[in-house]
N, C-alpha and C positions, 0 to 999 in steps of 0.2 A: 631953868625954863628953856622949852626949845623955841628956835627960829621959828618963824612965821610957817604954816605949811605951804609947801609949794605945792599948784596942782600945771603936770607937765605932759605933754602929748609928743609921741614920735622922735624919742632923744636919745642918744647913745650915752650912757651912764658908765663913765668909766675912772676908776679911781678917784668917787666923790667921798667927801666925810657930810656930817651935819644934814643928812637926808632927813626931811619928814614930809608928809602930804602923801599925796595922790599920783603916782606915777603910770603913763598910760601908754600901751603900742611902746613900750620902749625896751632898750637891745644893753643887755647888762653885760659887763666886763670889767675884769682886774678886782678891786675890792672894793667894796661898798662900806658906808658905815652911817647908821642913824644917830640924830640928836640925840639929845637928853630927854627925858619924858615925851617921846616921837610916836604918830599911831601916825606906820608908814605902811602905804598899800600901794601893790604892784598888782594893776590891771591888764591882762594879754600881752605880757614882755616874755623875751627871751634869752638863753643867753647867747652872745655872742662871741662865747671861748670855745676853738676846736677844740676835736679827738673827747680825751677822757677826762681833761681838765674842766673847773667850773666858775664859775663869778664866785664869789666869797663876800659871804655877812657877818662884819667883823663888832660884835660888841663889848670889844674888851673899853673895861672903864665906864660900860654905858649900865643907865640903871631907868628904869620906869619904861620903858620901850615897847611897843608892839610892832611886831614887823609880818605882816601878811602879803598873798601871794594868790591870787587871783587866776585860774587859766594858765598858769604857766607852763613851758615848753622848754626843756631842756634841762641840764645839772647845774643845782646850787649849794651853795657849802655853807654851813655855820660855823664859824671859829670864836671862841671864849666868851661862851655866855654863865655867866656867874651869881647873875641877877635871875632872884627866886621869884620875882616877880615877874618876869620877861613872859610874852605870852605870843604864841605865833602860831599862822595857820597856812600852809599852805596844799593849795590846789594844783594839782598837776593835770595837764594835756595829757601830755607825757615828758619824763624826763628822768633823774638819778639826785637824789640826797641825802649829802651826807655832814654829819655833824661832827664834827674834829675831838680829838680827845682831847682838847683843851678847853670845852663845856663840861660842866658839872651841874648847869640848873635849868629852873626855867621850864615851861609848859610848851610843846609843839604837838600840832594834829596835824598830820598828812592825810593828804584824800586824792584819789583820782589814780594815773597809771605811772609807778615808777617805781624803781630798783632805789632801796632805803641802803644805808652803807653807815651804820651808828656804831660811833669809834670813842663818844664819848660815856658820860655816866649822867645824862639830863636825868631831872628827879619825874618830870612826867612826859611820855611821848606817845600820843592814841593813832591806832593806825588801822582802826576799824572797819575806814572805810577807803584804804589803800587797797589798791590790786598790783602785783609784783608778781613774778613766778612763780615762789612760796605760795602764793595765793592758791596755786594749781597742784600742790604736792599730794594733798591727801586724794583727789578725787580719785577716785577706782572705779564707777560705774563704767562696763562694757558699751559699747555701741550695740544696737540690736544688729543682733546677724543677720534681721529677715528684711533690713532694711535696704539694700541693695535688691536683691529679688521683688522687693514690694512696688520699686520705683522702676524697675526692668517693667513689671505689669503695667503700670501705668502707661507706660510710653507705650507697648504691646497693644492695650486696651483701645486705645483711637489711631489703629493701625498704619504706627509711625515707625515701625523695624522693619527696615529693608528684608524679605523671606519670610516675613511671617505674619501669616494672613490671617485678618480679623473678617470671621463668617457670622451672619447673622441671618437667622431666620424666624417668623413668623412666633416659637417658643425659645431659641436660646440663641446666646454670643459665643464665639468658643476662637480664643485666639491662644497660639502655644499650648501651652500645660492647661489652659483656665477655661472652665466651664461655664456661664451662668445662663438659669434660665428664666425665661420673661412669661410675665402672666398679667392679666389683670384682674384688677381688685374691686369690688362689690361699687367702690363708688365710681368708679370707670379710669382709673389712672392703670400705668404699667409701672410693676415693680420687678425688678431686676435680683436675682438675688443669686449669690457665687453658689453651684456644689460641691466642688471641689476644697479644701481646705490649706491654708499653707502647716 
């Protein structure tokens, strides 16, 4: 049975064991470790280990546990989860996680912005709705090429280019390259309309 849960605001968590509850606005380091049958949630914490290093979620010996991750911000690491039944969910700001090759079970979903670094053999890890740079590898659609030119007009069109002068008279606008001409229409408005084409 686990400890009682704690619920804890604004704390620096560093090298605790027998975590469970609700941990909130707190600054993780060193290694962490839940109770025994623990539903431990980490609300808008961080970590607080430089460079490339991260806090570590250690549940070697631990069994019945959920350990979730709420908003987080920066790299966390899983070390020996063994337990088939371990289930965990974390949400990233942003940040890096990574799962040690000393996990073999256990369910995790990542979600949110971070670089994933899986070294173990979890039996399930959903990363559906993770964005990482992978995330960006297939796209191939070009940028429209006319799209520079089109936003040149723009700026052109309410005679905002220093040289180039936006004319208007009585039937057309005509500034740089672009033509259009004004008319009006049966029910008495003015319609504008380009002849030139890009």
């Amino acid at each position: 049975m686990p400890g009682p849960p704690l619920y804890v605001d604004d704390t620096l968590l560093f090298n605790v064991t027998n975590l469970n509850g609700n941990y909130k606005n707190c600054i993780l380091s060193g290694t962490l470790a839940p109770s025994q049958d623990a539903n431990l949630i980490f609300f808008d914490c961080l970590s607080g280990t430089p460079y490339m290093d991260s806090p570590i979620i250690d549940m070697a010996g631990i069994s019945g546990s959920q350990v979730s991750f709420r908003s987080y911000s920066g790299g966390i690491k899983f070390i020996n989860i063994t337990d088939p039944n371990f289930l965990s969910t974390i949400e990233f700001v942003a940040g890096r996680f990574t799962i040690d090759s000393s996990s073999s079970d256990g369910f995790i979903s990542v979600r949110g912005v971070a670089a994933l670094n899986d070294l173990g053999t979890t039996s399930t890890l959903e990363t559906g709705s993770l964005i990482n740079a992978g995330s960006f590898n297939n796209i191939t659609a070009a940028p429209d090429p006319t799209l520079s030119t089109r936003m040149k007009e723009v700026w052109q069109l309410h005679g905002l280019e220093s040289g180039s002068e936006l004319r208007v008279t009585q039937t057309s606008r005509t500034f740089a390259s672009v033509t259009q001409s004004i008319s009006t229409t049966g029910e008495g408005a003015t319609q504008e309309t380009r002849i030139n084409r890009l």
